[in-house]
C-alpha positions in Angstrom: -8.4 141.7 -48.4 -5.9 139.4 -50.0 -5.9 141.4 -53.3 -4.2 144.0 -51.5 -1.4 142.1 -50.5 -1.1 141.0 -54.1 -1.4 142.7 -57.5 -3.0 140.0 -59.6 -0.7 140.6 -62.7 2.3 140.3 -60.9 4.3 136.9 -61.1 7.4 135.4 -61.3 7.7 135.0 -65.3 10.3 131.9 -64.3 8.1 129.9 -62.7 5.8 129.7 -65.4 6.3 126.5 -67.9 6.8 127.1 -71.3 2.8 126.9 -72.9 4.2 125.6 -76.5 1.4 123.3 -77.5 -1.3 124.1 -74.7 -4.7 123.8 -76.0 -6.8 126.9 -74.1 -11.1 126.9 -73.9 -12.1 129.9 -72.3 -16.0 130.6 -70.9 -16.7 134.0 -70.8 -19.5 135.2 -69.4 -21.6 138.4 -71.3 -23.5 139.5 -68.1 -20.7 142.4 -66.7 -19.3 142.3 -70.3 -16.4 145.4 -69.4 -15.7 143.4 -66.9 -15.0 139.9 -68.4 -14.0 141.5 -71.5 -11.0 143.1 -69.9 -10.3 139.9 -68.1 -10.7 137.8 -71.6 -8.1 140.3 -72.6 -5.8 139.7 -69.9 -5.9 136.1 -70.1 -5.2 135.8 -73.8 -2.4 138.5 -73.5 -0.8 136.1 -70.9 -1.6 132.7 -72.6 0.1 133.8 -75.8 3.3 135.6 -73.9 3.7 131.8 -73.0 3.5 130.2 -76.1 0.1 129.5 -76.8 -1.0 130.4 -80.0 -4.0 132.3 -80.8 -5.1 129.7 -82.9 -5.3 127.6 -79.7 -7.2 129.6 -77.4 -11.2 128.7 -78.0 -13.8 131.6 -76.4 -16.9 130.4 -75.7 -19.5 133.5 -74.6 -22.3 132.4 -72.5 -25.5 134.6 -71.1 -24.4 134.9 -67.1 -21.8 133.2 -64.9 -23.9 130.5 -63.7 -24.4 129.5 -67.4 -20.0 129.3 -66.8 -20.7 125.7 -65.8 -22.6 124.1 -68.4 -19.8 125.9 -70.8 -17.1 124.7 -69.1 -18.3 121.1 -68.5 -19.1 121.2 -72.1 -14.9 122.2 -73.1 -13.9 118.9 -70.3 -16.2 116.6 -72.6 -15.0 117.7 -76.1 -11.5 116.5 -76.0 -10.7 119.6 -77.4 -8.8 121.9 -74.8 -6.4 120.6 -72.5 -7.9 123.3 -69.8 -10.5 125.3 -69.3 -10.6 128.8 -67.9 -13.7 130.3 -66.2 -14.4 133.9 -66.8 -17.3 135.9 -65.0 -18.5 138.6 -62.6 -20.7 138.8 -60.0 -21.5 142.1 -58.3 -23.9 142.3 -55.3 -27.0 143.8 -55.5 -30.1 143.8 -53.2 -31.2 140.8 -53.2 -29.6 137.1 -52.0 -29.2 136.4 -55.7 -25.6 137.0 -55.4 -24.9 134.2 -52.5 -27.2 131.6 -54.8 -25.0 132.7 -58.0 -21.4 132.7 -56.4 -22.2 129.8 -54.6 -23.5 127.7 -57.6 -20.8 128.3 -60.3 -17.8 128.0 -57.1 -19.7 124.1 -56.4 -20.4 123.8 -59.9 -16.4 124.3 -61.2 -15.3 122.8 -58.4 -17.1 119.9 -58.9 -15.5 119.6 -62.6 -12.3 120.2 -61.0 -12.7 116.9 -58.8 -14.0 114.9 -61.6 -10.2 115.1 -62.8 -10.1 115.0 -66.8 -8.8 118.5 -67.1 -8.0 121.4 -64.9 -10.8 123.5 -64.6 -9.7 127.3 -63.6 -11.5 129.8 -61.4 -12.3 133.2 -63.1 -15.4 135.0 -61.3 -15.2 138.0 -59.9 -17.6 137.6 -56.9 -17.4 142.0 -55.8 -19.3 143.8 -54.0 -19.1 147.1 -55.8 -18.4 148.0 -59.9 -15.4 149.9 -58.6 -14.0 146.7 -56.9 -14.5 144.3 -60.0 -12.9 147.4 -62.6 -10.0 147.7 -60.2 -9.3 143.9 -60.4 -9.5 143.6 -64.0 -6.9 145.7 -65.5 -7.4 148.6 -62.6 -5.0 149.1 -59.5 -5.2 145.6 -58.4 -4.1 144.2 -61.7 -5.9 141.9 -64.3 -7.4 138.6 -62.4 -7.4 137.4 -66.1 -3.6 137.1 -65.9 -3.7 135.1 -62.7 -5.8 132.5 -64.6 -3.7 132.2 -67.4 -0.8 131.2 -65.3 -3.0 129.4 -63.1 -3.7 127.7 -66.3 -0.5 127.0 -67.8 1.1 125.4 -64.3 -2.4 123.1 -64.2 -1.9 121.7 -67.6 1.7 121.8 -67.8 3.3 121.0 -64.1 1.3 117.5 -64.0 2.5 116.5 -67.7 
């Protein structure tokens, strides 16, 4: 378990570019909405520390996380955002819906990553209990929210 090596808050606030000027669309999924509304949180907390201004940072809601795709295809094609951050959570349940989910929106965002026009960052929770997502966004393991908003800012800013 990787996460508990690492809490997902914590960084080194030096190696993080200045985000003066960074253009910020965020797809947030409503399906596990404590969830990725403590993660929206997180991110936008850490976007602005760096410089982006609220005015910057576009949300985008959408139903469920495989719906993350189409939203964040749809922030590459407007010209709009210089990158685009993924929020969602999966948690599993009883059925193989899970695997077809996780799998689909990890192809479907990594497939926009490959296409190159703008860095396309990796928000879903994939969990296997509540207690597992909660502790990873904002809980003992720290906010995954605030990994993707420095994920972010080194994406757009290191390859400027």
């Amino acid at each position: 378990m990787a996460s508990a090596l690492h809490n997902l808050s914590d960084y080194d606030i030096h190696s993080v570019p200045d985000a003066t000027g960074l253009r910020v669309g965020i797809v947030v999924s409503e399906w596990n909405e404590k969830i990725t509304g403590a993660l929206l949180e997180g991110a936008c907390q850490t976007l602005m520390k760096h410089g982006v201004r609220e005015e910057s940072i576009i949300v985008k809601p959408v139903p469920g996380s495989f719906e993350l795709i189409y939203g964040a295809a749809r922030f590459v094609s407007s010209g709009l955002v210089d990158v685009v951050i993924a929020i969602g959570c999966v948690i599993r349940g009883d059925t193989p819906h899970f695997d077809y989910i996780c799998q689909g929106v990890t192809q479907g965002l990594a497939d926009l990553n490959r296409e190159g026009k703008i860095p396309v960052i990796y928000g879903l929770l994939t969990c296997n209990t509540l207690e597992q997502a909660e502790q990873r966004s904002g809980g003992m393991l720290g906010n995954k929210g605030d990994e993707c908003a420095v994920t972010a800012i080194k994406m757009a800013k290191g390859w400027e």
